[in-house]
C-alpha atoms as one frame of an Amber mdcrd trajectory, in Angstrom:
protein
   1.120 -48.225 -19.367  -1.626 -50.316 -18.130  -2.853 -48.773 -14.257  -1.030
 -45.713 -14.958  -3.349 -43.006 -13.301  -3.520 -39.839 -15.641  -5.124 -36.465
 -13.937  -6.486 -33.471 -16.404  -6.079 -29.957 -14.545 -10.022 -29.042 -15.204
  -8.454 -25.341 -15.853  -6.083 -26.276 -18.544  -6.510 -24.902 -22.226  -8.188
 -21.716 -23.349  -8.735 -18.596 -21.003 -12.216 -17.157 -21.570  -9.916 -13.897
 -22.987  -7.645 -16.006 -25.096 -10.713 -18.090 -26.094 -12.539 -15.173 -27.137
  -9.509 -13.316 -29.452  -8.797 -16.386 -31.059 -12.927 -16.536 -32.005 -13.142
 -12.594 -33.428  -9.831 -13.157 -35.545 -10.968 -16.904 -37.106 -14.352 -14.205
 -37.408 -12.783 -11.527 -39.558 -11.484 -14.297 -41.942 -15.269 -15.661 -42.431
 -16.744 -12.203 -42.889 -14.179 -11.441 -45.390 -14.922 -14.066 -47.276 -18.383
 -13.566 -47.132 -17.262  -9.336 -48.196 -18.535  -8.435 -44.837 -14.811  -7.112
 -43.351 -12.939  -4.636 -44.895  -9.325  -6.652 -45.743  -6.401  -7.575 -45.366
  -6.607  -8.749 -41.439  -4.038  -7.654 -39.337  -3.263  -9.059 -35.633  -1.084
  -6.635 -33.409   1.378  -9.276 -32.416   1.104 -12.680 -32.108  -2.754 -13.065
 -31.301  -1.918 -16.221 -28.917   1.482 -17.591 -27.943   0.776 -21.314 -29.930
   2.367 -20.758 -33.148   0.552 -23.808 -34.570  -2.533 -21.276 -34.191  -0.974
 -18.411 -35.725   0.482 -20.638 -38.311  -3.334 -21.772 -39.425  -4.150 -17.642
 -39.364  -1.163 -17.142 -41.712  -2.565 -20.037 -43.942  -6.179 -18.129 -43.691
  -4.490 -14.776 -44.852  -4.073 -13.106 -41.650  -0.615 -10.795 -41.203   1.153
 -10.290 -37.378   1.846  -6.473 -37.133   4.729  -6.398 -34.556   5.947  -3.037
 -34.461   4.314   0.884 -34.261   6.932   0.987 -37.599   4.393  -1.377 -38.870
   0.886   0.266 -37.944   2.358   3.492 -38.925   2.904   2.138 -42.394  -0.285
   0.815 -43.397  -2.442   2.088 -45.831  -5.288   4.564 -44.814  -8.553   3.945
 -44.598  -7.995  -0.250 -45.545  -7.827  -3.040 -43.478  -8.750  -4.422 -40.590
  -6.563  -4.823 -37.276  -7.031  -6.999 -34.716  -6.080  -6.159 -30.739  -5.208
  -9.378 -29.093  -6.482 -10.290 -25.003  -3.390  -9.406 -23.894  -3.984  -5.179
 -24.883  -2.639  -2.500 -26.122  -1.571   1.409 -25.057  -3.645   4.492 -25.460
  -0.354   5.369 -27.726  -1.275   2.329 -30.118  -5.330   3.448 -30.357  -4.368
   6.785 -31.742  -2.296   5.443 -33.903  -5.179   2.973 -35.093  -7.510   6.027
 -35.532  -4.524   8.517 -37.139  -4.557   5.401 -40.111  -8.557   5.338 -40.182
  -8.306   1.274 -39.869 -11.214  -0.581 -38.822 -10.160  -2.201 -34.818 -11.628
  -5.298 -33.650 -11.052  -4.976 -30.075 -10.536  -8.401 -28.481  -8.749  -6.874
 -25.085  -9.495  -9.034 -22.226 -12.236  -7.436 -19.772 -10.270  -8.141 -17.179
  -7.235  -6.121 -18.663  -9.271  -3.391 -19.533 -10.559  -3.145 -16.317  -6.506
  -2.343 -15.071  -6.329  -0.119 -17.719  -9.267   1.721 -16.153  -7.850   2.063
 -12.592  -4.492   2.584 -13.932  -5.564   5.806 -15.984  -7.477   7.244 -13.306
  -5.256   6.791 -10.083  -2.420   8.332 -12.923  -5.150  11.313 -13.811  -5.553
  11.705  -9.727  -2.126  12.465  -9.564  -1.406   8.726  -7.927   1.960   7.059
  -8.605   1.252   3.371  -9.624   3.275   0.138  -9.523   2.424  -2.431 -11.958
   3.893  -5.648 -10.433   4.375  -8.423 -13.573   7.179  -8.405 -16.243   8.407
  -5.769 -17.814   8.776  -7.179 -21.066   5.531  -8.883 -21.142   3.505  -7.168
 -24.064  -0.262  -6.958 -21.119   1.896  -4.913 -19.034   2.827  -2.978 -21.903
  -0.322  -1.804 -22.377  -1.150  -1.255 -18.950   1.945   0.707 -18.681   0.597
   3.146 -21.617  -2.630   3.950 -20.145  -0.217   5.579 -16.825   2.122   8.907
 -17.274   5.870   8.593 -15.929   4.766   7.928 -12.442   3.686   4.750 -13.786
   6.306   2.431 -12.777   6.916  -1.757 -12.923   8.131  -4.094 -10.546   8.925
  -7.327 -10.995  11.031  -8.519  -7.737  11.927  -8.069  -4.384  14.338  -5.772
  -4.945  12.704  -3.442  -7.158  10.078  -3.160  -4.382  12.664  -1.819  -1.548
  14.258   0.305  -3.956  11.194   1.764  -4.643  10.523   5.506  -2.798   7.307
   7.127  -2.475   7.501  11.048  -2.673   5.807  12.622   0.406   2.039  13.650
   0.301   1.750  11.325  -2.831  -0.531   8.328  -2.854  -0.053   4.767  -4.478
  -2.247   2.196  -6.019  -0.882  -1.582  -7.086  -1.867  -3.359  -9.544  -0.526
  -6.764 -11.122  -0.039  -8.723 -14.632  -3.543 -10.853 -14.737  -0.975 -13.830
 -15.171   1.202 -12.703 -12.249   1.830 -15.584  -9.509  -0.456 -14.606  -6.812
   1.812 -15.837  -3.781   4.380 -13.773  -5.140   2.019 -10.959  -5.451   1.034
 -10.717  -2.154   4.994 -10.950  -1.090   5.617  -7.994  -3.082   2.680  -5.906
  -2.115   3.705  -7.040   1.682   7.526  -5.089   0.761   5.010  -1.772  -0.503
   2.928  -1.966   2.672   5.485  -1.982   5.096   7.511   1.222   3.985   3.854
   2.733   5.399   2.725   4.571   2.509  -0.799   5.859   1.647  -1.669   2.843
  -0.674  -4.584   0.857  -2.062  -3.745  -2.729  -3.389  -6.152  -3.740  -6.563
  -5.496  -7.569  -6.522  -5.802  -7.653 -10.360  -4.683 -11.408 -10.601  -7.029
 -13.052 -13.208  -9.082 -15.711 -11.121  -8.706 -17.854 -14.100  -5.224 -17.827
 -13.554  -5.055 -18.222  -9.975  -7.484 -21.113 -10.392  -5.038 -22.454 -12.728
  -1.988 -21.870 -10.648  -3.557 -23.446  -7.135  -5.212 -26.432  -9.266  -1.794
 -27.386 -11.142   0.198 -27.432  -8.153  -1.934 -29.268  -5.879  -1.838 -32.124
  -9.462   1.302 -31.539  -9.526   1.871 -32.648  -5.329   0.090 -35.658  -6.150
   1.818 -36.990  -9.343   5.156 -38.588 -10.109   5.458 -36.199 -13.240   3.742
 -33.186 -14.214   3.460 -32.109 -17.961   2.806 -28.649 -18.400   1.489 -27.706
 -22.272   1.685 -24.414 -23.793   3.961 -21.703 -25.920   7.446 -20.993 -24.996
   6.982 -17.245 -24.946   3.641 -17.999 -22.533   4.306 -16.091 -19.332   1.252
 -17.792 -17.774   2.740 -21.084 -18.624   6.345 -20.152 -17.827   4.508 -19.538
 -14.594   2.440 -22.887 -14.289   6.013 -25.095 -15.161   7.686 -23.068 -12.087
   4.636 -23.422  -9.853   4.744 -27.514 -10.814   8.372 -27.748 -10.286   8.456
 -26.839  -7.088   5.852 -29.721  -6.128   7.162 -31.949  -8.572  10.847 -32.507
  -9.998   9.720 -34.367 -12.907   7.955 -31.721 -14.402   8.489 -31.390 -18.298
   7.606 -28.453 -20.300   6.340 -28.926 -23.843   4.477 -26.916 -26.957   3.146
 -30.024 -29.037   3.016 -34.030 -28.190   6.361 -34.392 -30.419   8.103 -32.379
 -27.893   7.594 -35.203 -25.340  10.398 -38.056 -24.872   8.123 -41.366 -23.796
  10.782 -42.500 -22.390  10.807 -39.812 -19.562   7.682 -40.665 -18.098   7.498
 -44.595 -19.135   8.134 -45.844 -15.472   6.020 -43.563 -13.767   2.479 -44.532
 -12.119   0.290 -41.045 -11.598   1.217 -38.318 -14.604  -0.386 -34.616 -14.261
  -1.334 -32.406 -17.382  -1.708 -29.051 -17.185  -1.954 -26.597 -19.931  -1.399
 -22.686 -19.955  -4.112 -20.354 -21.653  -3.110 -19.917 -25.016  -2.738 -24.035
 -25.286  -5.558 -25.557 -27.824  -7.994 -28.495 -26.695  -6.691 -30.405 -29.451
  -2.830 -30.626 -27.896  -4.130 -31.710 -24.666  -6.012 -33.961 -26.038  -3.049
 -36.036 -28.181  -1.023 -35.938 -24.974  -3.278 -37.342 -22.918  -4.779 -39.645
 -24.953  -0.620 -41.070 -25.103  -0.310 -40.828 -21.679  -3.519 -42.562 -20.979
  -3.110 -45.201 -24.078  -7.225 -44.527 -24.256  -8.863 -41.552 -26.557  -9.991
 -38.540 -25.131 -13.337 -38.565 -26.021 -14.047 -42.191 -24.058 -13.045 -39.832
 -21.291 -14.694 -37.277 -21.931 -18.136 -39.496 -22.626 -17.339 -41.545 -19.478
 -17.392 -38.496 -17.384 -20.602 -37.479 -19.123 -22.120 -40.635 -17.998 -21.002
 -40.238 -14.191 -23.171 -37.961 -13.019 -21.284 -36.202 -10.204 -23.769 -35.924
  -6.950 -24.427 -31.656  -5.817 -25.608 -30.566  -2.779 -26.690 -27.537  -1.558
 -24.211 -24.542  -0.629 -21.810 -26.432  -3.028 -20.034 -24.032  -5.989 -20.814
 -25.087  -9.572 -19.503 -24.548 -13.157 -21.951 -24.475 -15.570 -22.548 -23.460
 -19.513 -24.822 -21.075 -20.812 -27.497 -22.690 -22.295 -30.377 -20.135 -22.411
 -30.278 -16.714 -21.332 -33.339 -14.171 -21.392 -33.921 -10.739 -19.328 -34.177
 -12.389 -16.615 -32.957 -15.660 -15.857 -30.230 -17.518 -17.078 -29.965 -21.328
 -17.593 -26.891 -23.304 -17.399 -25.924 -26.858 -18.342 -24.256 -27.914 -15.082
 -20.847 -29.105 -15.328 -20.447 -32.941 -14.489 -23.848 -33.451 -13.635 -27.239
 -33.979 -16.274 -29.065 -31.253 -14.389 -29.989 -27.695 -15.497 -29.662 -25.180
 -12.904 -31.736 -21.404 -13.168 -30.080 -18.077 -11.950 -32.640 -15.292 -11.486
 -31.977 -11.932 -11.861 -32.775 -11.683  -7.907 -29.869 -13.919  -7.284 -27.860
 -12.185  -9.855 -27.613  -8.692  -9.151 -29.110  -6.754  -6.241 -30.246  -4.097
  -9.264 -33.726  -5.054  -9.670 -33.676  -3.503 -13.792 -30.557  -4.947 -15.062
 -30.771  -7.259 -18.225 -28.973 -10.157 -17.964 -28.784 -10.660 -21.864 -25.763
  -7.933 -21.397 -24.434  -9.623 -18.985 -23.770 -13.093 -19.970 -23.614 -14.629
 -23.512 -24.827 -18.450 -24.745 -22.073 -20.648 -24.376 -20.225 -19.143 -21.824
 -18.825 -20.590 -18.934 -19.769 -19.396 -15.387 -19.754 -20.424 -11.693 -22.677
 -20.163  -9.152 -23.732 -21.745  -5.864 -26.345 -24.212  -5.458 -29.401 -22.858
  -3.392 -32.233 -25.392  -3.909 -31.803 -28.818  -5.998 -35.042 -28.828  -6.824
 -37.136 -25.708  -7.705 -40.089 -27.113  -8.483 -39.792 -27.877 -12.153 -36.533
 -30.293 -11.973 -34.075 -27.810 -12.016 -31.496 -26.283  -9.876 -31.718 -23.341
  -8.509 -28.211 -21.462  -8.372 -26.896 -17.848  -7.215 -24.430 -16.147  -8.717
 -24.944 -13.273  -6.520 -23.947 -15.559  -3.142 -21.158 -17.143  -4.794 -19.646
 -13.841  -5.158 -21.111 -12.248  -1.633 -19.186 -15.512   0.007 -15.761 -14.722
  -2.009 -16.259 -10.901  -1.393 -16.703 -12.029   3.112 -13.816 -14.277   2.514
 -11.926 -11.048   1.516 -13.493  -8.984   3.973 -12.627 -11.836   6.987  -9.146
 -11.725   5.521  -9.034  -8.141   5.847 -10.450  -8.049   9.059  -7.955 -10.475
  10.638  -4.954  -8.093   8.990  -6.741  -4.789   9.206  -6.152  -3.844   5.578
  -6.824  -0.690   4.749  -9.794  -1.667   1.434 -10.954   0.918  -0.992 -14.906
   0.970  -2.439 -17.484   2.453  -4.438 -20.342   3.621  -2.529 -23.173   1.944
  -3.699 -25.677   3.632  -1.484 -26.155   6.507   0.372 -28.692   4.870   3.573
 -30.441   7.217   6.882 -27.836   5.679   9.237 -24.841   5.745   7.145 -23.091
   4.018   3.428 -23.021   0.821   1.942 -20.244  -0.015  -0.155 -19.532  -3.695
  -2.015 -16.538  -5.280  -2.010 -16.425  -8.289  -4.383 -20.013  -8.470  -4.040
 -20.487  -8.297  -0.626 -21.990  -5.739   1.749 -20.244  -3.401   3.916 -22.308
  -0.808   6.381 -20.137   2.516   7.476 -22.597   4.016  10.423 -23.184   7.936
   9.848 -20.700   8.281  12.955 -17.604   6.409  11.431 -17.724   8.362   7.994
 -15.984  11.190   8.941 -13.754  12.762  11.725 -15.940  15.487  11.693 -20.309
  15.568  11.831 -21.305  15.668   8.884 -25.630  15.902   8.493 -25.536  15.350
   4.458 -23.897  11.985   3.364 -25.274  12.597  -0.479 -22.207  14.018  -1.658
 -20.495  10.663  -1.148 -22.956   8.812  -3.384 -20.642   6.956  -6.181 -17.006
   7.888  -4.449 -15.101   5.767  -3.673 -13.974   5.769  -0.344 -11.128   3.962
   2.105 -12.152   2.147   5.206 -11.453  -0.658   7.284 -13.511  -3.732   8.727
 -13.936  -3.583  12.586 -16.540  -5.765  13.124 -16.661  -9.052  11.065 -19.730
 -11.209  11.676 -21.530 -12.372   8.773 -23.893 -14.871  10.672 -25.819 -11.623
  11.819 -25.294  -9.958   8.900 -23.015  -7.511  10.846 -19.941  -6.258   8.609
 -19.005  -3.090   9.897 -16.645  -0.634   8.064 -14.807   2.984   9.819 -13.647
   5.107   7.823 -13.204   8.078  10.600  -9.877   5.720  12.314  -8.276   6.279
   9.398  -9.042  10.255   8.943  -7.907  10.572  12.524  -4.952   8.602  11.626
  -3.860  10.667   8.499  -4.439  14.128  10.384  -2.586  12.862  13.249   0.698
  12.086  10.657  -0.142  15.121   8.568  -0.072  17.416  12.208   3.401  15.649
  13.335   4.765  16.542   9.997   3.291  20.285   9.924   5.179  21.218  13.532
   8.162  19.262  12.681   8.911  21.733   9.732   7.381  24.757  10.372   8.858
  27.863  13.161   7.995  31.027  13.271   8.708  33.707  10.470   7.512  31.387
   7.850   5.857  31.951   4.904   3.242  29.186   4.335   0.021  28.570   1.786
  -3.416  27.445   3.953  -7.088  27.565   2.899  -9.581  29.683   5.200 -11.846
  27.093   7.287 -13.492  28.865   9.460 -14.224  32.810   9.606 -15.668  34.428
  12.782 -16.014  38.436  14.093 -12.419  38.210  15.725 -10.614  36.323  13.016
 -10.231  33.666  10.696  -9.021  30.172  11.129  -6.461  28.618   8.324  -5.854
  24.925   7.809  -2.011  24.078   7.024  -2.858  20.859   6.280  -2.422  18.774
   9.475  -3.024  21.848  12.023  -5.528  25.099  12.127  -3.763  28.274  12.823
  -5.554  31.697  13.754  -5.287  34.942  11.569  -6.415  37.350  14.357  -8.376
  40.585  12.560  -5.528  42.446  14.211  -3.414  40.926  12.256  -5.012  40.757
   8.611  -3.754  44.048   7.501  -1.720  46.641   8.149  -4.801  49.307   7.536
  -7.499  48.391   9.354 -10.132  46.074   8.702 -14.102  46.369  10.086 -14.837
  43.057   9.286 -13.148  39.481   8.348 -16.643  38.094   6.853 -15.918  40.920
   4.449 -12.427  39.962   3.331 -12.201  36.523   3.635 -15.242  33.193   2.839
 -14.346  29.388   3.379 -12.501  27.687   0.751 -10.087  30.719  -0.037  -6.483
  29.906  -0.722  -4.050  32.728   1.200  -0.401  32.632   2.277   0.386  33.888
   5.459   2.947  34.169   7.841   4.000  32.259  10.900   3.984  34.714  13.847
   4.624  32.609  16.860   3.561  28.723  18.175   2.694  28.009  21.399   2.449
  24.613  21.902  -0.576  23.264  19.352  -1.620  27.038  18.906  -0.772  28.583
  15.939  -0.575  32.226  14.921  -0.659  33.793  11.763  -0.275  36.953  10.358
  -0.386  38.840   6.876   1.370  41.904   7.878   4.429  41.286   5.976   7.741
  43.285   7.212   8.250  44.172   3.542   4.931  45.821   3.543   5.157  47.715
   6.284   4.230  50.955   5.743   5.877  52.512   8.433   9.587  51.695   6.685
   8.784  54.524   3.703   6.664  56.692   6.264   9.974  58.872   8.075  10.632
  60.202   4.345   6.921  60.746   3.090   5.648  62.408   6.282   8.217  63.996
   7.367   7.311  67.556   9.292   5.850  70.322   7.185   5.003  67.664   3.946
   1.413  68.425   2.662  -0.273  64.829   2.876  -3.848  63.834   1.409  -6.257
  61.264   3.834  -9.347  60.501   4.632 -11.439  60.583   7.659 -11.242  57.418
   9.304 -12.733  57.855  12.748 -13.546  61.074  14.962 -13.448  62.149  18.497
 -15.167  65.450  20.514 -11.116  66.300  20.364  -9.762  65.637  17.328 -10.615
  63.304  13.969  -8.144  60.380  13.542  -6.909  60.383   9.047  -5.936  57.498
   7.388  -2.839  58.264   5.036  -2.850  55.143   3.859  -3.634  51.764   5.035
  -1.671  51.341   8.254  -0.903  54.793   8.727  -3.431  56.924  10.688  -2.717
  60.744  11.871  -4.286  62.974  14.481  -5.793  66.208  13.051  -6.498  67.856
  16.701  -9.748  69.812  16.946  -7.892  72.975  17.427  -5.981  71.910  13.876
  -9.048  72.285  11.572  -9.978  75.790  11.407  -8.759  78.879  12.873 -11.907
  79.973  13.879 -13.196  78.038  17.487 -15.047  74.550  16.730 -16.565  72.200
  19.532 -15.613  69.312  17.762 -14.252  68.141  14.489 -18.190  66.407  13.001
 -19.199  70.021  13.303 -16.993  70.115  10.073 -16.020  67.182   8.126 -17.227
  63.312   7.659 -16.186  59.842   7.898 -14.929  59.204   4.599 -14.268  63.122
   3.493 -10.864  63.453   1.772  -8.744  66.433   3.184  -5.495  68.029   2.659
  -3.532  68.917   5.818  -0.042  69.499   6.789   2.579  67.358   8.759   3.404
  69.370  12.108   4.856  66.473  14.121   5.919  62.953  13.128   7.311  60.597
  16.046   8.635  57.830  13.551   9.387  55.834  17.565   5.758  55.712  18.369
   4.354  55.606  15.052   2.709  59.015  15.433   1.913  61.795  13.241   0.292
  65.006  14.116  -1.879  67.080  11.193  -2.633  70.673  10.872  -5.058  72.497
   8.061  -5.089  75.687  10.064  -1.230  75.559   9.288  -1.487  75.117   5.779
  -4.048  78.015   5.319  -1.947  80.277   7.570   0.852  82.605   6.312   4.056
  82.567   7.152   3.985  84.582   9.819   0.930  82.692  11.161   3.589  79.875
  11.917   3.968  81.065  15.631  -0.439  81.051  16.374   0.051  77.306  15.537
  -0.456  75.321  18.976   1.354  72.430  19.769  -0.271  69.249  20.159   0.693
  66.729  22.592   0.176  63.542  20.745   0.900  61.296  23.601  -2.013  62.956
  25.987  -4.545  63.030  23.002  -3.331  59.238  22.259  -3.980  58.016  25.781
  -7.364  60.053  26.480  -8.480  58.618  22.941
């Protein structure tokens, strides 16, 4: 149709991931022909979702593997398998290894990357949510790289169903193909139930790109053609994301899927493509919808050299790369633009050769048109320090709680990055408490949020102490709403002084007073108890925010057993605890103490009991009195040396007088 106007999404076609499985399989098949790859080739499923691709494998010798049946079944030690973008469980790996198969490992980097956080926040003891489908064979994998508090959630109703156990954190991550605005509605569903959370938007930018580009084509056009697989979530995605700006959106795998007829009357047509979609099938239906080839597009854009200014974000390909700089072939203009490693990395030794590869695609921003030499001096480090303030702005504005590696440990405080840019927690906002030596946070990562936003004066200030303060605050709340006294909790020693030791219950601090460690005495605490010990005490009384704790546990109360085992004229064994000029006080057993009165040691006259025995010195005496009321027991070895009619030269003690003179 002559002045029909015909728009190509710049996004469609290929992902870098799906770009780079198809390569490594269409690889294998060369080096086994060459004898360089051990054969047959396997893919584990389908290795994209265009079966005219899969169909040219099959042709080339490659098998699909779809099941662990399958995997399981083939023979040792021959073969090679391939592990398409979209990834696989830790499950499928050992089997892999249990068959002794060589593994070509095409997993996307940026689904590995999930599969990272997922396995650690599961290995922290962190429940995670996985929002994407189910079914989808990506979260799949992610899925196997959890335990069973791994869980998936694909709508809104999943997400309110969903229940957090107490004390148990939560980390979110989503499908790299997931649609990003209903991402962020879902996550909004998690963060309002007010659980401890962090939110890893793992949204392929690819995709996103994709997603915002089509629609806004789609907006514009008076039909929308989206390309691509029918088992393609990403373009399952894209045609839902076009309908809703455009009701003539048709959704097709191949040019013969098309009816002309559908879009002969129309003026503007959009194409967009999803990321397992070919060049080649983009190209046939635009070059029908355009009634011109692709390639006279292609070579007029080529020849309109697109103005760029400075501060402007570029796509380029990698044309040269050394150790450090890399060259790219700017996209829709004839200049070459240089990235340093200075404006690549703030890590002065990295090699960029590892970093990026010849022929890859990559975006910077445009510093300097003109460095001298005729080219274009770009910054890949900028680009991403101006996404990475864009995030921090937005979380600013909603005061998001963000989560960060520390990436250094300064004099005044930490710097962490957040999607490459720079955010400074003073010394004074790290903790709730003082803390002198920051090294020990060198490489954590750490939760904070953005208080002061101002990029101009390179002022992007982080707290993390708000949210300690914050946490404590709930954790305290919940300790006093379920605690009372006469119970039995666990706490870890804090603090330990002469007259006690403090125990943390995990929201509050309650005091184990050395009166109260033991039923027997104790000289001490510094001696019984060091920071970082685990006890379990019990709840004597709260007053208010004061707690106090005890470990002299009624069951272990000495005194319940003591009626029956020092009862009058029993022969008991002690030691010398303590002594006075009248008497020497003798532990029976921890708890239990007994007066052996001066005028009890000896028959013959002593001026006081050191004359005779020791702190320490085990003796043997008998029980004359035992007032079970005041926990009192009176001793006698003069009485168990004496015969029996000796019994009446015993004196009587009176306990209470000695007691209160003591």
């Amino acid at each position: 149709m002559e002045g029909r106007r015909v728009t190509v999404a710049k996004t469609a076609g290929f992902c870098f991931g799906v770009e780079r499985a198809v390569d490594k399989v269409y690889e294998q098949t060369r080096a086994l022909a060459a004898g360089n790859a051990r054969g047959p080739i396997y893919t584990y499923g389908p290795i994209i979702h265009n079966e005219e691709v899969v169909r040219d494998l099959e042709e080339k010798g490659v098998r699909v593997l779809n099941t662990e049946e399958e995997l399981l079944a083939l023979p040792k030690g021959e073969g090679t398998v391939v592990i398409r973008s979209h990834g696989v469980s830790r499950h499928i790996y050992e089997i892999l290894k249990s068959r002794q198969v060589a593994v070509v490992d095409a997993t996307c980097p940026f689904v590995k990357k999930i599969h990272r956080i997922v396995e650690e926040h599961s290995t922290a003891g962190d429940w995670v949510v996985i929002i994407g489908s189910p079914e989808h064979p990506e979260v799949e994998g992610i899925r196997g790289w959890g335990d069973e508090h791994t869980f998936v959630v694909e709508n809104e109703a999943q997400a309110e169903e969903f229940t957090l156990p107490e004390g148990r954190k939560l980390c979110i991550v989503s499908q790299t193909t997931f649609n990003y605005n209903k991402f962020q509605e879902l996550v909004e569903k998690f963060l309002k139930k007010g659980y401890d959370s962090s939110v890893l938007n793992t949204i392929c930018n690819a995709t996103q790109e994709r997603q915002v580009e089509a629609a806004r084509i789609a907006s514009e056009a008076d039909a929308m053609i989206v390309i691509g697989g029918r088992h393609s979530s990403n373009t399952q995605k894209l045609y839902e994301i076009c309908l809703k700006e455009c009701k003539n959106t048709f959704y097709i795998q191949t040019l013969g899927d098309l009816d002309p007829d559908s879009v002969s009357s129309v003026r503007s047509v959009g194409i967009t493509a999803g990321a397992s979609t070919p060049k080649k099938i983009i190209e046939e239906v635009h070059t029908r919808m355009a009634e011109q080839s692709f390639a006279e597009l292609l070579k007029e854009e080529e020849e309109s050299t697109k103005p760029i200014r400075t501060g402007e974000i570029v796509t380029g390909q990698v044309i040269e790369v050394s150790k450090d700089e890399i060259i790219l072939s700017i996209a829709g203009n004839k200049s070459e633009g240089v990235i340093t490693r200075d404006e690549y990395s703030n890590d002065n030794s990295v090699d960029l050769t590892t970093k990026v590869q010849i022929g890859e695609e990559m975006e910077a921003k445009v510093i300097k048109l003109n460095d001298g030499v005729g080219m274009v001096s770009l910054s890949y480090k900028r680009m991403a320090a101006d996404r990475g303030n864009k995030r921090l702005e937005e979380a600013f504005e909603n005061q998001e709680v963000l989560s960060a590696k520390v990436a250094q440990v300064l004099d005044g405080g930490l710097s962490v990055e957040v999607e490459g840019a720079r955010v400074f927690i003073p010394a004074s906002l790290v903790s709730d408490s003082y803390e002198k030596d920051l090294s020990k946070y060198a490489g954590q990562d750490i939760e904070f949020v953005i208080t002061e936003f101002n990029p101009k004066r390179r002022r992007i200030i982080g707290d993390r102490k708000q949210l300690l303060v914050a946490q404590k605050a709930q954790l305290k709340e919940e300790l006093f709403a379920r605690i009372q006294p006469g119970d039995v909790v666990e706490g870890t020693v804090k603090n330990v002084t002469d007259f006690g030791a403090f125990i943390d219950l995990g929201g509050a601090d309650g005091l184990l007073h050395i009166s109260e460690m033991s039923w027997g005495r104790v000289e001490n605490p510094k001696k019984v108890f060091k920071s970082g010990d685990s006890v379990t005490v019990l709840i004597k009384d709260i007053q208010g925010e004061k707690i106090a704790l005890s470990l002299k546990f009624p069951e272990a109360n000495p005194w319940v057993q003591a009626a029956e085992k020092y009862a009058a004229g029993n022969v008991v064994t002690g030691r010398v605890a303590r002594m006075t000029d009248f008497g020497a006080f003798v532990e029976l057993e921890p708890g239990v103490d007994a007066l052996l009165h001066v005028s009890q040691i000896s028959r013959e006259h002593i001026e006081k009991p050191s004359d005779v025995l020791k702190i320490g010195q085990e003796i043997q005496a008998k029980v004359v009195d035992f007032n079970e009321d005041d926990h009192k027991i009176s001793l006698s070895i003069k009485a168990l040396a004496a015969s029996s009619n000796q019994d009446a030269d015993v004196a009587d003690v009176d306990i209470d007088a000695v007691a209160q003179s003591e």
